[in-house]
N, C-alpha and C positions, 0 to 999 in steps of 0.2 A: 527737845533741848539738845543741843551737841554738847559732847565732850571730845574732846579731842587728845585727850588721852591717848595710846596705841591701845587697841583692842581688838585682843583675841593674840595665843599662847604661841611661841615656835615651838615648831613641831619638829625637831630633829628627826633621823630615821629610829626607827624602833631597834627597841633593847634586843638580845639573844632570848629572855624571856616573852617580853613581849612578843616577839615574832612566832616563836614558837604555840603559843595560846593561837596563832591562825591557820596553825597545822601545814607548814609551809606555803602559805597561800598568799604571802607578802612579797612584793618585790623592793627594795630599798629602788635609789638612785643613786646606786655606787658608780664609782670610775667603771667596774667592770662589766655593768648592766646596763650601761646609756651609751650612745652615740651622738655626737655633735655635727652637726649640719647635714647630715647624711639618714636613711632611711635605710631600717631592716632590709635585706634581700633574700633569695628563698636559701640560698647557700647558710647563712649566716645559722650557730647554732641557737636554741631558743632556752633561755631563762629561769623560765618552769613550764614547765606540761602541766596541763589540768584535763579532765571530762569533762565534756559539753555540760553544762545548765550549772557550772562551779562558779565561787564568785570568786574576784583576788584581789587585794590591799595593795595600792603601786602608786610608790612617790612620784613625783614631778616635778623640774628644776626650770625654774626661770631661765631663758638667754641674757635676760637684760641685766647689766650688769659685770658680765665676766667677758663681754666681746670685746675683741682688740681695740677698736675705736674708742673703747671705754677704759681701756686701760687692761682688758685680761689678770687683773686682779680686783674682785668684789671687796675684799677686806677697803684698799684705799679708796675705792667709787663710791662704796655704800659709808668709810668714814667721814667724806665730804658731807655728807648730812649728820654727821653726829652720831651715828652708828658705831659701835663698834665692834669688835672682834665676837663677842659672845651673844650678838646681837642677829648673829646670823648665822646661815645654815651650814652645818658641816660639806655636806655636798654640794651647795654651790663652792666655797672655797676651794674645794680639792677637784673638780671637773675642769677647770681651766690651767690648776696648776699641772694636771698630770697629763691632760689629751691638748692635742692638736688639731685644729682644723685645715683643710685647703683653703684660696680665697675664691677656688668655683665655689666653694658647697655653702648649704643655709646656714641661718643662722640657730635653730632650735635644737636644744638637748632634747632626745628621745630615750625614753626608757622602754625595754621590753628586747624581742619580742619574746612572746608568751604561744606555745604549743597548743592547740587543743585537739584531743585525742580524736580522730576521727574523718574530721576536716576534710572536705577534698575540693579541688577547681571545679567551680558549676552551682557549690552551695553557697548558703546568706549564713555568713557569721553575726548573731543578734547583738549586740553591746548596751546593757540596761546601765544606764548610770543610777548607781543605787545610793551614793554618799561622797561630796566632795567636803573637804575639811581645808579651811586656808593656813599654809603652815610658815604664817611670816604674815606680821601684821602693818605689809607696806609692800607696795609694787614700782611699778617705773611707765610710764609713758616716754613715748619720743617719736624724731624722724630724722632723718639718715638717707642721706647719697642719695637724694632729689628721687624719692621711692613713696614718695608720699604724693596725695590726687593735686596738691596745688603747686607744679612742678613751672619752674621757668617765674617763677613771685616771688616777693618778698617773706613769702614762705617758709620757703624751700631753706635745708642748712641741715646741719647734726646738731641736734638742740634734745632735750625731752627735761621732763624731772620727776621728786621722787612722787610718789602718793602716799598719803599715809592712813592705815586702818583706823576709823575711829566710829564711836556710837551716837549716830542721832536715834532719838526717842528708842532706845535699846535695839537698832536694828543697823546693822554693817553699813558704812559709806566709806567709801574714798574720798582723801582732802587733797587735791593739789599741797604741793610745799611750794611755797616764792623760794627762787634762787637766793641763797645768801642762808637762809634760814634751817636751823637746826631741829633735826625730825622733833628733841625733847624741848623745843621752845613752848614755853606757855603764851606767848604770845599769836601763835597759831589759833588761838582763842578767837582773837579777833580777826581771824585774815580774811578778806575779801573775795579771797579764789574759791572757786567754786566747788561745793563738796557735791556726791550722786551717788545715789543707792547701789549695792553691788547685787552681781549675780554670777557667779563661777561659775565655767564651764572651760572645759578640755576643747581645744583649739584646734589637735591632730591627734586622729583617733585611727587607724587603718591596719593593712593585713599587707605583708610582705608580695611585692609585683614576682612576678613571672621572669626573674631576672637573677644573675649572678652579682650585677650593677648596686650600687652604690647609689641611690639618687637623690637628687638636691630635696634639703625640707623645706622647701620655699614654696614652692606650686601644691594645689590640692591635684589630686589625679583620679581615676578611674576606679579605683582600690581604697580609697579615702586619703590621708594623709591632711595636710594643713587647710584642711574647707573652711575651718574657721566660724563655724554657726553657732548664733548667741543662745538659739533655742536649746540647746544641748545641757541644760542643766539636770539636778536632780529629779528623777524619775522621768527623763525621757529615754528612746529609743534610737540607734541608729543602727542600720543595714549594712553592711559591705559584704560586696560580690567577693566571693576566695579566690585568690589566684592559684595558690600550692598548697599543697598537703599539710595538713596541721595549722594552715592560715597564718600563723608567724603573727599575733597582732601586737603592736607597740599603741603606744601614747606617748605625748610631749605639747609646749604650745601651752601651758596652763594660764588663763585668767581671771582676773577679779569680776573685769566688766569689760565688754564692748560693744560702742554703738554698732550697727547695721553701715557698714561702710568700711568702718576702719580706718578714716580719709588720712591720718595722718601718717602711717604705717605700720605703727602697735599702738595696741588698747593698753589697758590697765594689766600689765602683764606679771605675772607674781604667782611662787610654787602653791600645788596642790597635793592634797593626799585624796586618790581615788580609791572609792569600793565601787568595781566594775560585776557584774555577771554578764558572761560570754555563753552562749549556746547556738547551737549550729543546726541551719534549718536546713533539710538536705534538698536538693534540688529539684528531686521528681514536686516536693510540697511546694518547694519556693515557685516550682515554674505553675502549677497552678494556682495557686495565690496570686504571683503579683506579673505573670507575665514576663517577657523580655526585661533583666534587669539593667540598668545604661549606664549604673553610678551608685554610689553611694544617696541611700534617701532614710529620712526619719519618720518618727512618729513622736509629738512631744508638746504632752497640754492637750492634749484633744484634737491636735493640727494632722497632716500629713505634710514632711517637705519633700519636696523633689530637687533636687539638686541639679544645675544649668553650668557646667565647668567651661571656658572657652577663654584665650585671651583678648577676644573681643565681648565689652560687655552686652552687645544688641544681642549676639549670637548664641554668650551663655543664658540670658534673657529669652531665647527663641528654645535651648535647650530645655529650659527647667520647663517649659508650658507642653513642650512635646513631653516630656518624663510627665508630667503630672496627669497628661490626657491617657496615657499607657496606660499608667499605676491605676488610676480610677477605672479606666475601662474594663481593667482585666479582676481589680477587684469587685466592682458592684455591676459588673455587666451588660452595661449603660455606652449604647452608641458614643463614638470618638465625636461628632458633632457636637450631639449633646451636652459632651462633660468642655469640649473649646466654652461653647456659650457660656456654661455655668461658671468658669473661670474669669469671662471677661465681667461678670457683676457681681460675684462674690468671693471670690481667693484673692490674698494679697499675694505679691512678686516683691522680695526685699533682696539686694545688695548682700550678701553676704560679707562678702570684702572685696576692694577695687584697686587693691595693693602687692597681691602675693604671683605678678609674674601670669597667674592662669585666673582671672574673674571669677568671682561665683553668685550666681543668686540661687535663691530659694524659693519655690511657695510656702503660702502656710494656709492651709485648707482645713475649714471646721469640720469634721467628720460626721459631728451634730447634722449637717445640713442632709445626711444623706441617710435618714431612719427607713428602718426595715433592718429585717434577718444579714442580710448580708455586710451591712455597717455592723452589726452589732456584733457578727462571726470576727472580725476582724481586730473590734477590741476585745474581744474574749480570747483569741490568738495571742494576740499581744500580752495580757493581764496575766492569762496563764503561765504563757513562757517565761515572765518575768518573776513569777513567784518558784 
């Protein structure tokens, strides 16, 4: 049964009290802890410091909504739907009033970066996602400056609208809203637009480049940053190679839902509150475990991804099956022939996104398929680390 109610609470940032109850282990999304369009650099100073295997509480602010095309004020974009002032997050209002972007740089708020004690270039920073919470019970879809896969068609334009949180059979979906129509219409009851199950997950997740630079959030990179993978929800895994000392990691990029593609140029894009645990696998372990690392790769549901970055998509395609014949060979010790074959009849290859500037796809390989000691060392690495 839908209701179409809005469902599920805003979550402003947390109280002096409440923050403190996580023994400073909270990052708000203040003016003075995020950046807009741009990506931590190793220069940049870091947030909070933690110890390896610590977990941290770290908001996360929507773009959509506060971009210049939209007006750079959320109070009147988000009033067009009946929104209003109290309706919405402290932090997205004041990140556009008070920062500036260039028109090189992306489009996504970054929160972070986050120190971890120890860190150095050469080790795998672990990022468990242990709890995503949605703190605003409505997102935004759209496409924008012909950035979307159906470019040169009647497509193509700066269009999107809102989505609103609501409950089929007591479980989270997204409703489109028809333009014209008011998020508190009861008539949404009836609307014919299509509503679909969510599944949040953190869209850009990385560790500060090798650079004094400033770099666009637009591209996923070699370090992580915007790869944008759906699988990345609660209780999976993902790897990034460190570039500097203390790894500098941020987040930003937060979703409700996105299909495998992205075709249009944002998903269901809409603030999160992350519980992350970061620990730092040092390298002499990383480099026996997984071999030569290429990229940023996961672990999530039982899968392995490998991650294929290129701005051609044949080639980020040609990349993720070289990464996954690596990763497998160096974990179960199983001829590179071998593990190509068992790729082409059993591992899927999905799109990541076909939108952000650098392509990406993924595998997703059952790890079930590969029983013996040495699959099973591998989720017991993992399980471990994680707790």
């Amino acid at each position: 049964m839908k209701d179409t109610k809005a469902f599920g609470p805003l979550l402003q940032g947390l109280g002096p009290d409440e923050a403190a109850r996580l023994s400073d282990r909270y990052v708000p999304a203040s003016v003075q802890n995020t950046f807009w369009g741009v990506l931590p650099s190793r220069s940049d100073r870091p947030v909070l410091t933690i110890e390896s295997g610590e977990s941290i509480v770290i908001d996360t602010v929507s773009h959509e909504g506060i971009m210049p095309d939209q007006g750079s004020d959320p109070i009147t974009y988000f009033g067009a739907y009946g929104l209003d002032r109290s309706e919405l997050l402290d932090d997205t209002v004041a990140i556009p009033a008070c920062k500036t972007r260039n028109m090189t740089d992306g489009s996504h708020v970054i929160t972070g970066p986050i120190e971890v004690v120890g860190a150095r270039p050469g080790d795998l920073l672990m990022v468990t996602v242990e709890k995503l919470e949605r703190r605003a019970p409505y997102g935004v879809i759209s496409t924008r400056h012909g950035r979307g896969v159906m470019t040169d068609t009647a497509l193509e334009g700066d269009y999107g609208t809102l989505c609103k949180v609501i409950s089929v059979h007591g479980e989270a979906y997204g409703q489109l809203v028809p333009e014209g129509m008011d998020f508190h219409d009861q008539a949404l009851d009836n609307c014919s637009y299509p509503s679909f199950p969510l599944h949040p997950f953190i869209g850009i997740m990385g560790v500060a480049p090798d650079t004094d630079a400033h770099l666009c959030s637009i591209p996923p990179y070699d370090f992580g940053g915007n790869i944008d993978v759906n699988d990345m929800t609660e209780g999976s895994v993902l790897f990034l190679p460190i570039q500097v000392e203390g790894a500098k990691f941020f987040v930003g990029d937060p979703h409700y839902a996105q299909g495998d593609g992205e075709v249009s140029l944002t998903a269901l894009e809409a603030p999160l509150r992350a519980t992350l645990t970061l620990s730092v696998i040092p390298q002499q372990q990383a480099d026996a475990l997984f071999g030569e690392r290429k990229g940023p790769f996961g672990y999530a549901h039982g899968r392995l991804l490998a991650l294929g970055l290129h701005e051609d998509l044949d080639e980020a395609l040609r990349r993720s099956v070289d990464y996954s014949v690596s990763l497998l060979s160096s974990l179960f010790h199983l001829p590179a022939k071998v593990i190509y074959l068992y790729l082409s009849a059993a591992a899927d290859f999905d799109v990541s996104q076909a939108v952000d500037l650098v392509r990406g796809v993924h595998s997703r390989i059952l790890l079930s398929h590969f029983e013996g000691s040495a699959a099973q060392d591998f989720v017991n690495f993992v399980t471990e680390t994680m707790r």
